[in-house]
C-alpha positions in Angstrom: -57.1 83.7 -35.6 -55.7 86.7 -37.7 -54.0 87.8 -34.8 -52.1 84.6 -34.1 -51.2 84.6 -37.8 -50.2 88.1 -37.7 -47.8 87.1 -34.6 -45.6 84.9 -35.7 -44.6 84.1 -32.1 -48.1 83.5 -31.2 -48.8 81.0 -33.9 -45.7 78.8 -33.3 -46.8 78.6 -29.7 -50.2 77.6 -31.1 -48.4 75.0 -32.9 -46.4 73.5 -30.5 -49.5 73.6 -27.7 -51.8 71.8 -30.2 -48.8 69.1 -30.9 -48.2 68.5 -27.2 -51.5 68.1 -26.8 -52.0 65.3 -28.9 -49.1 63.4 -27.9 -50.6 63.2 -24.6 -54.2 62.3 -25.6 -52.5 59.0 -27.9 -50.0 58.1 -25.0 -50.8 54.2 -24.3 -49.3 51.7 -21.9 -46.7 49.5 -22.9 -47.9 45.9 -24.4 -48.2 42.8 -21.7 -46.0 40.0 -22.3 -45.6 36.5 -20.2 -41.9 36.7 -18.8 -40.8 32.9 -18.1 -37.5 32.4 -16.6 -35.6 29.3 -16.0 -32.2 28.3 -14.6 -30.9 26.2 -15.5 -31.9 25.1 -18.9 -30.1 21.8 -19.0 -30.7 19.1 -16.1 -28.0 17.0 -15.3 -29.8 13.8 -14.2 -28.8 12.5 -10.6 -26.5 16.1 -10.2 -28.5 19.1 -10.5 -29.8 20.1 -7.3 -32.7 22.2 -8.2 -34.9 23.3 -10.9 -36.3 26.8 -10.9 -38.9 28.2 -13.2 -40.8 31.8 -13.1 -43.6 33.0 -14.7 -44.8 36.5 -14.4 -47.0 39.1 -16.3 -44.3 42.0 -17.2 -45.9 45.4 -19.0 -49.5 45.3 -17.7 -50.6 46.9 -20.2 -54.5 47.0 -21.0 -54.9 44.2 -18.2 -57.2 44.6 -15.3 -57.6 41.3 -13.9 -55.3 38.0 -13.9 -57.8 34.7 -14.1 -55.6 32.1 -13.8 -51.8 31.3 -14.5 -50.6 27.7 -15.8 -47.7 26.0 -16.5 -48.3 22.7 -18.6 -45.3 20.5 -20.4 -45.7 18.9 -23.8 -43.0 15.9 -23.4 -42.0 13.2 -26.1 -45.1 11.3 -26.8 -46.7 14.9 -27.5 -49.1 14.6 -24.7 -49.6 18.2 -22.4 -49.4 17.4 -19.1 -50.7 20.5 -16.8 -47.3 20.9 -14.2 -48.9 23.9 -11.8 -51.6 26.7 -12.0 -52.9 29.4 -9.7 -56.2 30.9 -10.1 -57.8 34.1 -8.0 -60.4 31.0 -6.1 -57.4 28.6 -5.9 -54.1 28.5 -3.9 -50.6 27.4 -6.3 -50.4 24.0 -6.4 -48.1 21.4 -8.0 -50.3 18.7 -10.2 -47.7 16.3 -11.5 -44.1 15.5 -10.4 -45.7 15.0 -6.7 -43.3 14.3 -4.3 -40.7 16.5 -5.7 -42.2 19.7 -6.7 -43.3 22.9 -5.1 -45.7 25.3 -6.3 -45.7 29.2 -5.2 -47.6 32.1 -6.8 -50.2 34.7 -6.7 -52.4 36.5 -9.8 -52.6 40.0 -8.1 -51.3 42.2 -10.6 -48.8 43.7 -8.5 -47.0 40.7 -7.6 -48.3 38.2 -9.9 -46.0 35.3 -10.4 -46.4 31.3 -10.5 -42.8 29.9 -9.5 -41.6 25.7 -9.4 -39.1 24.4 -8.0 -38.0 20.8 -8.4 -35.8 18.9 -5.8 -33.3 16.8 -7.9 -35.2 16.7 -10.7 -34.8 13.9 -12.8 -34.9 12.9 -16.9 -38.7 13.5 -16.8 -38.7 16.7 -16.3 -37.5 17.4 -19.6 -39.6 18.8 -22.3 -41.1 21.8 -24.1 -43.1 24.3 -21.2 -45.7 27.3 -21.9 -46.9 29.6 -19.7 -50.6 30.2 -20.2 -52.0 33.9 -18.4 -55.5 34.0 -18.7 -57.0 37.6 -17.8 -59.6 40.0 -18.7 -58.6 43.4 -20.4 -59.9 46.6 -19.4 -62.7 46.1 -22.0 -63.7 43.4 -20.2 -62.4 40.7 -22.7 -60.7 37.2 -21.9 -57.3 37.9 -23.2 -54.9 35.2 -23.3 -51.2 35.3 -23.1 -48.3 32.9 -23.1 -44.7 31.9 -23.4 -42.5 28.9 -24.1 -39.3 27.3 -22.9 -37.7 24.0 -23.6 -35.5 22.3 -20.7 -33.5 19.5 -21.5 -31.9 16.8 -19.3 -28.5 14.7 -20.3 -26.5 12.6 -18.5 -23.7 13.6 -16.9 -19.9 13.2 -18.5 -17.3 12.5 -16.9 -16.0 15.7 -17.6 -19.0 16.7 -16.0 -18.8 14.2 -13.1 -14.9 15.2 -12.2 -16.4 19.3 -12.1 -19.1 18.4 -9.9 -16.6 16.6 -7.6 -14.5 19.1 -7.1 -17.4 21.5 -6.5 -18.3 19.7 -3.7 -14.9 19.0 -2.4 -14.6 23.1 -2.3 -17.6 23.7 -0.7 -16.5 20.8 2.0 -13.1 23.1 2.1 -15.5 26.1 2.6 -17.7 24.5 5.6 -14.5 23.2 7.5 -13.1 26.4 7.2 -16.0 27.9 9.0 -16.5 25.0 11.7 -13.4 25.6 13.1 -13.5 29.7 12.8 -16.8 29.3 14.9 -14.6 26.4 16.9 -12.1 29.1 17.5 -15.3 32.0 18.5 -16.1 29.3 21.2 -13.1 28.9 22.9 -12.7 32.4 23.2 -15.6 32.8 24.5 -15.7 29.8 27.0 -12.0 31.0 27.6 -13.7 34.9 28.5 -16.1 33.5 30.6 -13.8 31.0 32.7 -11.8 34.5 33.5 -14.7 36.5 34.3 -15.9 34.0 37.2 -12.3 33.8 38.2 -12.2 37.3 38.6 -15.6 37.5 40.4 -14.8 34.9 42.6 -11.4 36.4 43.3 -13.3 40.0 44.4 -15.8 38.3 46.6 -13.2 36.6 48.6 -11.5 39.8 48.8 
């Protein structure tokens, strides 16, 4: 030790190896959180055509294992109703809104997710979501995380109604536009091949 002190050189680099050191040896992961994603946030009842909504575990964090993954919805009346889940024994399934909602996830770390969609929701589908993650920390713990989100449904204006019909009346423009292009690729082609068996035809007569 006198010699490091004696070398001033030495004893900085003593310094700085001893500081590196410990930076390393406190390094932890970054925290889990519950990542819930919906679009859009507002249903326009009788207009919206879909309703997405997608849950993941972001930032793994201390977590070894995902349990289970739950979506439930707390409406007016204050009751929870349980919308989806996915569990590592069970398949993603849809539990209410049958009929009009699909159910697609997976708790393997990697690629966990639990994602809805809702054909043409309606006014029901309104209310105040949580995302429950149940898993088990790399202490072996039940550790619990979750995340909220409040969709709301209205309906439509007729400022709202006018926009919508002119959408559509674009996207007809759009899909006429593209019939007769590929109208036009056919005739061409039918035209190409009426030539070609002409021209055969012509050479074996020849």
């Amino acid at each position: 030790m006198a010699t490091a002190l004696s070398n001033p050189t030495a004893f900085v680099s003593l310094c700085l190896g001893l500081v590196v050191y410990v930076y390393a040896s406190t390094t932890t992961p970054p925290p889990s959180f519950v990542n819930l994603r919906v679009n859009p946030a507002i249903v326009d009842v009788n207009l919206t055509e879909a309703l997405e909504m997608d849950c993941r575990l972001s930032g793994l964090g201390n977590v070894s294992h995902i349990v289970s993954m739950v979506i439930m919805r707390q409406d007016g009346s204050i009751n929870n109703v349980l919308v989806a889940s996915v569990t590592s024994f069970d398949a993603a399934k849809a539990i209410a809104d049958s009929g009009s909602l699909v159910a697609l996830g997976s708790v393997d770390l990697p690629t966990n997710h639990l994602k809805l969609v809702w054909d043409h929701p309606n006014q029901y589908v309104a209310g105040n979501y949580t995302c429950e993650i149940n898993a088990i920390d790399s202490f072996a713990r039940p550790l619990t995380l979750t995340a909220t989100f409040t969709v709301n449904s209205r309906v439509p204006s007729v400022e709202v109604m006018i926009h919508h019909i002119r959408d559509l009346e674009k996207r007809a423009m759009v899909m006429e536009e593209r019939m007769a292009l590929q109208s036009q690729r056919l005739s061409a082609l039918e035209n190409f091949m009426v030539s070609t068996d002409q021209t055969t035809t012509m050479a074996a007569t020849t």
